[in-house]
N, C-alpha and C positions, 0 to 999 in steps of 0.2 A: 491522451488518446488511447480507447482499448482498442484491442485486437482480437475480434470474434473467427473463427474458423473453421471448419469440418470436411472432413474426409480429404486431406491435403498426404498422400505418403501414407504411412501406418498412422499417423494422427487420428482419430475420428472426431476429434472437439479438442480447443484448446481456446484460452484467453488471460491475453501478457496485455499486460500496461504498459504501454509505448512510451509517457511521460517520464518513466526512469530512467535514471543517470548510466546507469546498472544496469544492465539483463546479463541471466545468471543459469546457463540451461544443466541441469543434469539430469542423470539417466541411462537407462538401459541402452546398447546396442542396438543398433538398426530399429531408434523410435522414434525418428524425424525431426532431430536436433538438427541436422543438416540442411533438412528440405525448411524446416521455420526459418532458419537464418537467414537462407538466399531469397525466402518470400517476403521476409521485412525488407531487405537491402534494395527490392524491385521496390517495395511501396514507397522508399525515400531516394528514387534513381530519379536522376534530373530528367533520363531519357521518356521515362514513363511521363512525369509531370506533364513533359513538353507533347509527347505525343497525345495525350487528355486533352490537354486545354487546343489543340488542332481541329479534335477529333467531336467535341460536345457543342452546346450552343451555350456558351456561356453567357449570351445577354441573357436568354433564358431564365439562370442559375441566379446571374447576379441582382436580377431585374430591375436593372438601370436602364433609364429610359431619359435621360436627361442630361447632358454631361457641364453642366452650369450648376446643378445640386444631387447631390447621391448619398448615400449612405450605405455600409456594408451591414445587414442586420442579422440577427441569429439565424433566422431562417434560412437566408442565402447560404450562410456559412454550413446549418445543417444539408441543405441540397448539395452543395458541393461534396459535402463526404458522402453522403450515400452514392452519390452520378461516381466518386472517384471510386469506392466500393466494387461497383458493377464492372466498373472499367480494367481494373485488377483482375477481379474474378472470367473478365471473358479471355484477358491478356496473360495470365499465367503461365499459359504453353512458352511463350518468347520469353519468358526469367529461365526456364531452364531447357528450352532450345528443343521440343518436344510437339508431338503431336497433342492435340486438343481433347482426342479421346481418354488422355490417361488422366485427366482431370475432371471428366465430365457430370463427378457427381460433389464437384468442389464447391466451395461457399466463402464469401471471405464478407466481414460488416464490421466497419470501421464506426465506433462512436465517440463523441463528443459528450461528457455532462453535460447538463445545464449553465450550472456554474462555471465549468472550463470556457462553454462558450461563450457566456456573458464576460468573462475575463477577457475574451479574446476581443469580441465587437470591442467592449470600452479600452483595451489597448492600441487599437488603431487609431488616427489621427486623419481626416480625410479635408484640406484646405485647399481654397480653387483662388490662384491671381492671377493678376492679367498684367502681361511684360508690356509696357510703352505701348498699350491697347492696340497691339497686334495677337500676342499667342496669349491664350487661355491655357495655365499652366494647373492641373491636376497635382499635388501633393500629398501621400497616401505615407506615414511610417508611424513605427510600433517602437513606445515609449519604453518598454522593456529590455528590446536586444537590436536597441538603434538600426532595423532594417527600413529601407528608404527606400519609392519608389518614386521620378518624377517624370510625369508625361504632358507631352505640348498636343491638346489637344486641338490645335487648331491647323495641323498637318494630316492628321488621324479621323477615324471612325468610331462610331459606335465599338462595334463589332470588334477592331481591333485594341480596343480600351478597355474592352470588359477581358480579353484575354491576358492582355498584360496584367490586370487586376488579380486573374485568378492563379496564372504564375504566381504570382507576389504571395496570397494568401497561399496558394501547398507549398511553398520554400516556407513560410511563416509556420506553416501549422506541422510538415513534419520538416523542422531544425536537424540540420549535420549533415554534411554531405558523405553519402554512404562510400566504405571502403572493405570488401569481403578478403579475408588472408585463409584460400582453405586448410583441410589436417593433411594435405599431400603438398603443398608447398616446401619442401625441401626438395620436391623433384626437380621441380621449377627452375633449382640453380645447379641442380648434380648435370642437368639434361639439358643446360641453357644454352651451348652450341648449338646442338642437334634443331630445340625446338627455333631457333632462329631463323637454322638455313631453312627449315619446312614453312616456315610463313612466310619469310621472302621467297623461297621458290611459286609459294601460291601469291603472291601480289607481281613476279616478276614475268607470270602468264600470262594475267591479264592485260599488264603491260606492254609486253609484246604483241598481243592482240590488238590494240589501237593503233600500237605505230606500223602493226602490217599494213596492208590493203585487203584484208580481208574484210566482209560483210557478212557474215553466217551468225543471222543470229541464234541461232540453235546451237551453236558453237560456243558464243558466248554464253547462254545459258547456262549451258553444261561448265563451262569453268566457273563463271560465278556461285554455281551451286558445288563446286568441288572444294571452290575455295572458301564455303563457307565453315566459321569456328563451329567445330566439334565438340565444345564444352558448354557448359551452363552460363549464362551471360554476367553473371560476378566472376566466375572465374577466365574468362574471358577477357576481361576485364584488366587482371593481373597480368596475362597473357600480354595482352596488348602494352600494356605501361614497360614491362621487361624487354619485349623487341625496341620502343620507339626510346630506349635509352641510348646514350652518346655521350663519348668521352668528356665533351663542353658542354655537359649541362650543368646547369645549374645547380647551387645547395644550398636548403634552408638554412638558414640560423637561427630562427627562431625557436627549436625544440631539438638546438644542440645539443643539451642537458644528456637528451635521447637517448642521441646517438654513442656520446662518449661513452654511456654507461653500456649499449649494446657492443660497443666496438669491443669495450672490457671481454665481454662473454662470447663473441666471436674469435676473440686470439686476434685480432690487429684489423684493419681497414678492405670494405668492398673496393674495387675499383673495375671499372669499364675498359677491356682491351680491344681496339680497332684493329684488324691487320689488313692486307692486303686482298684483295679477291672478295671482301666483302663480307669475310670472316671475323665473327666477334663471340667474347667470351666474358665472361666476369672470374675475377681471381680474389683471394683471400692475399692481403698484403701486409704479412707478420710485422716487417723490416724491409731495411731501402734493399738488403739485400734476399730476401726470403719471401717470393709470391707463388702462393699452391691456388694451378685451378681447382676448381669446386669440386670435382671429384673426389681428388685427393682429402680434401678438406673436413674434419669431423662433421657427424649424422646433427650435433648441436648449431654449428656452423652454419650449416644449409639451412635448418631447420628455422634459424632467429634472420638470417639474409633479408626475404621480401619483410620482413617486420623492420628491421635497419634502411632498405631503400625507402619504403614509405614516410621513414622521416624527415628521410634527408633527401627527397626529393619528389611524393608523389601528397603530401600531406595539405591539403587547402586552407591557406592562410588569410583569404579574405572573410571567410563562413567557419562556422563550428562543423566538427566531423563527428563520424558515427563508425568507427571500426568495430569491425564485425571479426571476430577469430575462433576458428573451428578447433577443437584442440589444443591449445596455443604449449600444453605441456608437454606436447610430443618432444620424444631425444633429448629434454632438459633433464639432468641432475637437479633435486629435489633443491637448492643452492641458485639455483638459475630459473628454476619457480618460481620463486621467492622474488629474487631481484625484480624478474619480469612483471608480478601482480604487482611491484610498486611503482612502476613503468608507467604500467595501465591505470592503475590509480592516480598516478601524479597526473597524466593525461587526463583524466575523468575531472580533476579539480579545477584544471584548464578550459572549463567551458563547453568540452567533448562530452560525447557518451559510447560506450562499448559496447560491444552483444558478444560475451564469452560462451562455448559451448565446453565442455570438459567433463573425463573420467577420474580428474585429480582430487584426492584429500585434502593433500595441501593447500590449493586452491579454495577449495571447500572452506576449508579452518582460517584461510586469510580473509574471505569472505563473512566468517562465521563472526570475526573478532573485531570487524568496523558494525556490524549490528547487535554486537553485544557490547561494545565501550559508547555508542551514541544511547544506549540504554542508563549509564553511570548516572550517579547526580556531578554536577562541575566539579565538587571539593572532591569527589572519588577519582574523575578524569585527571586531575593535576596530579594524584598519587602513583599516578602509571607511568612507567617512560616510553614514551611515543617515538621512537626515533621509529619504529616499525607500523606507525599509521600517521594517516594522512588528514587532521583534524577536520576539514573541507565537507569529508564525505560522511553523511549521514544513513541513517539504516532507512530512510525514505529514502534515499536515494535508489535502493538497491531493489528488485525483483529478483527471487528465486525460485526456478522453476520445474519441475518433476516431470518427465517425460517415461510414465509406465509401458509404453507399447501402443497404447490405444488412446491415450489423454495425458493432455499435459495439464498438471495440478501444479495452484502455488504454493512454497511450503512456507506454514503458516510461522510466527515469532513467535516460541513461548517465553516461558521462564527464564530460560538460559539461551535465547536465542533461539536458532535456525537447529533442528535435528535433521540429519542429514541419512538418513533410515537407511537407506539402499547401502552407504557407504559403513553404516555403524554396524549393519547387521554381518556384513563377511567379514568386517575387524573382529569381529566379536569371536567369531567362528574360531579364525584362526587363532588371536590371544587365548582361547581357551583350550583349543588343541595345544598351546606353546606350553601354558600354565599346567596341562596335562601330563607331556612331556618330561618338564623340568618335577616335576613332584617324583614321579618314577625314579629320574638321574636320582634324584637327592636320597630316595630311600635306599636304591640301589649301593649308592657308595656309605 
């Protein structure tokens, strides 16, 4: 799937390949690394999906007209992305919580190859039985990544079969269910009282508002619009998953691996404290005897937390995921870089895909060194020790991508990999002022 775009933030053009494992944003300050990320994460939000397929005429799209024989064909499939296309480009404003005029000269054209999409038709499977010749059962899944759709169509409509249909195909077509972690996410847990009581106070308004006798709707207006979230709807999002936490919730097991290794670089275990009056906080739990709230707690701490609860309890284990992280190097020691790209990498081999944005070299150079070793010939790969890569991931896998101020460009493989210009050029600066420097000492002494 590409991603066509213009005049989105300081952007004026940009186009990322959706299909990667990988996305890889680098770049200058304030050049809409930020604003691409939250616009990917609306294109693959279930909330958008659901709101589309409500919103269009999908017998239209699908143009099934029959439901005893159908077929999904390239066609359909190309209407669907353009009608989704449009439908993003009008809905914009609601990813990031905004009036309509500050996008109003936006564009967004989502395409399909030819060949992606004939891969796609011949991956579906579309077979019609009939149970003990009462219900006409509709069976619709895709040979590749076992998703399954079955519908009785003899309870149902038209109308409502072409929509479940076209559900089925945007979960098919963009894979992972999106997760955004922004580069301000240590506030999140330094402020996690405060922003608590402030969102139950706004739900315990409205609250009170139903169980009065009062009828003003004007009244109510005004607080539902008081109490609307102030933020961009990914972050929002985090927002919300951090309030509706509880001491008995639940924990993954399955991406414990995760957790252990983040608990390492946090100094000891998250944990959920309830008190009295409705007050709740999250603590850092060194030891049975040593728990510091977050405040107290290192700027590394806070900073890796919503990355640690998402494993260990907001991470979708029935669907492949798509975490999206803004910064993800902020307050790490260059040591906890490190650890963490192999985090997201062992995740990325997991069947996930990432969307990183970063300032980091480090980064850069661990990025640099999975699309320069799948470069190797095999008998050269077995001469390397890999305990610092992840064999899985391949340099297709990866998109990296240049965000100048006004266009985002991809940067190209050469020779020796990915050159990473923007980052080479102020090393360069400085190692040479260093090298300038030490020549002076030496002559001096």
């Amino acid at each position: 799937m590409i991603l066509n775009i213009k005049n989105l933030g300081p952007i004026k053009r940009a186009k990322i390949d959706l299909s990667k494992s990988i996305l890889f944003f680098v770049g200058y300050n304030n050049s809409g690394k930020t604003y691409l990320s939250q616009l990917i994460w609306g294109v693959y939000n279930e909330y958008f999906h659901k709101k589309f397929v409500e919103e269009i005429d999908t017998v239209e799209i699908l143009a099934i007209d029959n439901l005893k024989s159908f077929e999904i064909t390239e066609e359909a499939i190309d209407r669907l992305i353009k009608s989704y296309s449009s439908f993003i480009g009008t809905n914009i404003n609601l990813i990031f919580k905004s009036e309509k005029k500050y996008f109003k000269n936006f564009t967004i054209e989502l395409l399909l190859t030819k060949e992606v999409n004939e891969l796609i038709t011949k991956d579906l499977k579309i077979s019609f039985t009939n149970a003990l010749n009462k219900d006409d059962i509709i069976n619709i899944s895709t040979e590749s990544n076992n998703n399954f759709l079955e519908i009785n169509s003899s309870n149902t409509d038209l109308e409502n079969v072409s929509k479940r249909i076209t559900h089925f195909l945007l979960i098919m077509l963009f894979e992972g269910k999106p997760f955004y972690l922004p580069s301000v996410r240590g506030a999140y847990t330094t402020f996690y009282e405060y922003i608590y009581k402030i969102e139950k106070e706004k739900k315990d308004e409205i609250d009170n508002f139903f169980l009065s006798n009062e009828r003003d709707i004007r009244k109510l207006l005004k607080i539902a619009k008081q109490s609307q979230p102030s933020y961009t709807m990914p972050m929002n999002e985090l927002i919300s998953k951090m309030i509706d936490l509880k001491q008995n919730i639940s924990i993954n097991h399955d991406y414990i691996e995760f957790q252990q290794e983040l608990e390492q670089m946090l100094g000891g275990d998250i944990k959920i404290h309830q008190y009295p009056l409705s007050k709740k906080e999250l603590r850092l739990h060194i030891d049975e005897n040593i728990n510091l709230p977050m405040y107290l707690s290192s700027s590394n701490t806070n900073q890796l937390t919503t990355l640690y609860l998402y494993f260990k309890y907001w991470i979708d284990l029935s669907k492949s995921n798509f975490l999206i992280l803004d910064e993800p190097e902020e307050n790490l020691h260059p040591k906890n870089q490190y650890k963490l790209m192999s985090i997201l990498i062992d995740f990325v081999a997991r069947n996930n895909k990432i969307l990183i944005t970063t300032h980091s070299t480090l980064m850069a150079k661990i990025i640099n060194n999975y699309i320069t070793f799948s470069m190797l010939r095999h008998e050269q790969q077995k001469e390397i020790e890999t305990k610092y890569l992840n064999k899985n991931i391949l340099k297709d896998d990866i998109e990296v991508c240049f965000f100048d101020g006004e266009q985002v460009k991809q940067y190209s493989v050469e020779e020796y990999g990915v050159l990473f210009k923007d980052f080479v050029e102020i090393e360069s600066e400085i190692e040479s002022l260093s090298n300038e420097i030490n020549i002076k000492l030496y002559k001096g002494n």
